[in-house]
N, C-alpha and C positions, 0 to 999 in steps of 0.2 A: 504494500500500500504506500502509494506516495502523497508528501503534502505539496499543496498550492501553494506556488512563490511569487505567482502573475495571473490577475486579469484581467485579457483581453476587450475591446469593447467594438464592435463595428458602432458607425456612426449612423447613416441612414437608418430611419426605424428602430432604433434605439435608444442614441441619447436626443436626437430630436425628432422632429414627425415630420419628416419630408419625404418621407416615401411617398403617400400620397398626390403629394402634387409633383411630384415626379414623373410619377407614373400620368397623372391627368394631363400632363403636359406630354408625354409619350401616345397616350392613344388620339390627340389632339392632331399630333403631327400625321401618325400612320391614316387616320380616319382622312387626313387633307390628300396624301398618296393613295389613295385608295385602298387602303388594308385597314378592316372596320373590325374591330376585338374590344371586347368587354373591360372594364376595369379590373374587376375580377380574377376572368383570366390571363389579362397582362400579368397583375399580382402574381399568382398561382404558380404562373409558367417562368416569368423573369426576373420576377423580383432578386435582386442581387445580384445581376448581371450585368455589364457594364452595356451601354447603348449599343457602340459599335459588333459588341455580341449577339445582342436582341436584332438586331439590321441583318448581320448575316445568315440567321436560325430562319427568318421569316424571309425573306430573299430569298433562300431556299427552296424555301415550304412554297410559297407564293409566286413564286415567279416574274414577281414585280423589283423594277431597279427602285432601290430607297438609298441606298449609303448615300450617292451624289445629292439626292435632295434633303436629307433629314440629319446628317452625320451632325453638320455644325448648328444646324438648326437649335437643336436640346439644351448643347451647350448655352446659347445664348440666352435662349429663353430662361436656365435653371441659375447663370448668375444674375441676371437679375431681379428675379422673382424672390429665392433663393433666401439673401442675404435680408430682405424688405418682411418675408412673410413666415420665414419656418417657425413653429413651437418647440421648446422642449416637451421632450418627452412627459409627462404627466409620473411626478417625484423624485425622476432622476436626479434632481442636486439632492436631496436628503441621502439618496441609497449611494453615491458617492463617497458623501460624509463620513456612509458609516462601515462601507464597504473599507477596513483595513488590509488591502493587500497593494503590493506593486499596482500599478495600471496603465495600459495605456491605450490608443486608438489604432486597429488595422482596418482599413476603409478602400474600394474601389474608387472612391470619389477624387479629385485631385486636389492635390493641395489648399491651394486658393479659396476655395472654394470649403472645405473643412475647416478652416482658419474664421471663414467671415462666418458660419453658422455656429462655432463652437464660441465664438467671440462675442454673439449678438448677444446669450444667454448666460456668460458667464463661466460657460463648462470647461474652459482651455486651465484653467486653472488646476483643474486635476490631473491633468497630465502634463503641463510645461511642455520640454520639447519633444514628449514622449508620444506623437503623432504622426502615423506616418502612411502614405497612400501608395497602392500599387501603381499607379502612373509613373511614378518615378520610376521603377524597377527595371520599365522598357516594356516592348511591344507585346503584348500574349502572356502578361503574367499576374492577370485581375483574376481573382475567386471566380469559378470553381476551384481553380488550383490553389494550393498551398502556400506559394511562397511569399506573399505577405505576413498571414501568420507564424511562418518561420521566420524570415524577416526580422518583425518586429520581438519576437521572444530571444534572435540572437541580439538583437539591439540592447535589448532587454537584461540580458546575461543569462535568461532563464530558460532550462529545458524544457520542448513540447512536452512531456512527461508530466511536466507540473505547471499547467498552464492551465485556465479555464477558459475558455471565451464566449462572450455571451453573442448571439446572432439571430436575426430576424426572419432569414431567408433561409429557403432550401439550400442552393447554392453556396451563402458562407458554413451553413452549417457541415456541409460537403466538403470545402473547404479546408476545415477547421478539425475534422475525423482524419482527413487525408495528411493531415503536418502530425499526426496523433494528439492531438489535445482532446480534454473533456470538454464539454459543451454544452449550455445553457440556453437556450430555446424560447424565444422572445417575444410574447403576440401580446402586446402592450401599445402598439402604434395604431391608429386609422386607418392603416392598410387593411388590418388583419382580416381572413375570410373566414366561412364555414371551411375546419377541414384546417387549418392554418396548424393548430398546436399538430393532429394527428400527422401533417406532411413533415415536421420536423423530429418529430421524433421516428418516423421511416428513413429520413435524410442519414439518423442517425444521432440525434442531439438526446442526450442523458436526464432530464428534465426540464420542465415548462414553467415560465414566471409569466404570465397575465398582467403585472402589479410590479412597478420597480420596487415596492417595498415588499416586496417577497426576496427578493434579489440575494441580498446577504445569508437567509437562511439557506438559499439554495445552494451557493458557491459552498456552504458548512456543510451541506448534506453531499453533494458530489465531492467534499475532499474525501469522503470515504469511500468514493468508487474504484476501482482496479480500472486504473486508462484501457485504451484497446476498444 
């Protein structure tokens, strides 16, 4: 049995609620390209997935060209919007407070952009410089895969072994199984659907907080899981 010496936090749909208008800005755009998909299902299917990911899956599938018209599109729309409109999450600065371990941010999102949302509400303060985005990493290496979360835990000094991370998405939770860390399962945001806790703990995530002030006793209960 090992103990937790870090944990992780993805930023969308965790410590603030901008998944949502993320996404409403995502099916915004497809529905103007002609590819009409439910909120819902955006949710369900992409949540956690970087744009240019979402673009290529339905390009695919659809047969319609979108990268040329929609790639830079999101972007623009989500900093400006972005920075003017997100909430925190509903208790997250309390369970911060009381969450005693390392912490820090592993996020799809870039930089900039994680700076002015964790800035707006105050949250940068719990992690100082300890925020860091797969964009920087280089091309092809946003969650699903792993190496953000390793990434950030080598940053960190700390082994996936004793890491927790908390995540909202199928995708980071996938993620976040795949570097081996334990994982905490997050349907606390606006987003959240029918089916939302039950997709994450299939993904693979070790239990389910609804509630950031569930948060701390969770991270307590999963130090006694056997990783893996």
């Amino acid at each position: 049995m090992s103990d937790i010496r870090l944990v992780i936090f993805d930023c969308d749909g965790v410590l603030v609620d901008s998944e949502i208008l993320g996404i409403t800005i995502e099916k915004e755009l497809l529905a103007s390209a002609g590819y009409d998909i439910s909120i819902p299902m955006l949710t369900e299917r992409f949540s956690g997935m970087s744009w240019q990911d979402i673009l290529t899956i339905i390009e695919a599938e659809s047969g319609l060209s979108l990268m040329s018209k929609l790639l830079d599109k999101t972007e623009t729309e989500l900093d400006i919007r972005l920075p003017k409109e997100v909430e925190a999450v509903d208790g997250v600065r309390a369970a911060l407070k009381t969450l005693q371990f390392p912490k820090c941010v592993c996020s799809n999102t870039k930089m900039s952009r994680l700076d002015a949302m964790l800035e707006r509400h105050g949250l940068r303060q719990f992690f100082g410089a300890s925020v860091f985005s797969a964009k920087d990493l280089g091309e092809g290496r946003s969650k699903p895969k792993p190496d953000i979360f390793l990434f950030g835990a080598k940053k960190m000094g700390v082994e996936p072994v004793h890491t927790v991370v908390v995540e909202d998405s199928i995708h980071g939770v996938q993620a976040a199984r795949s570097a081996g860390m334990r994982v905490v399962g997050f349907t606390g945001g606006t987003h959240t659907f029918p089916g939302h806790a039950a997709n994450l703990i299939e993904a693979g995530a070790h239990t389910i907080v609804s509630h950031m002030r569930d948060l701390s006793a969770a991270v307590s209960e999963i130090a006694t899981y056997e990783p893996g």
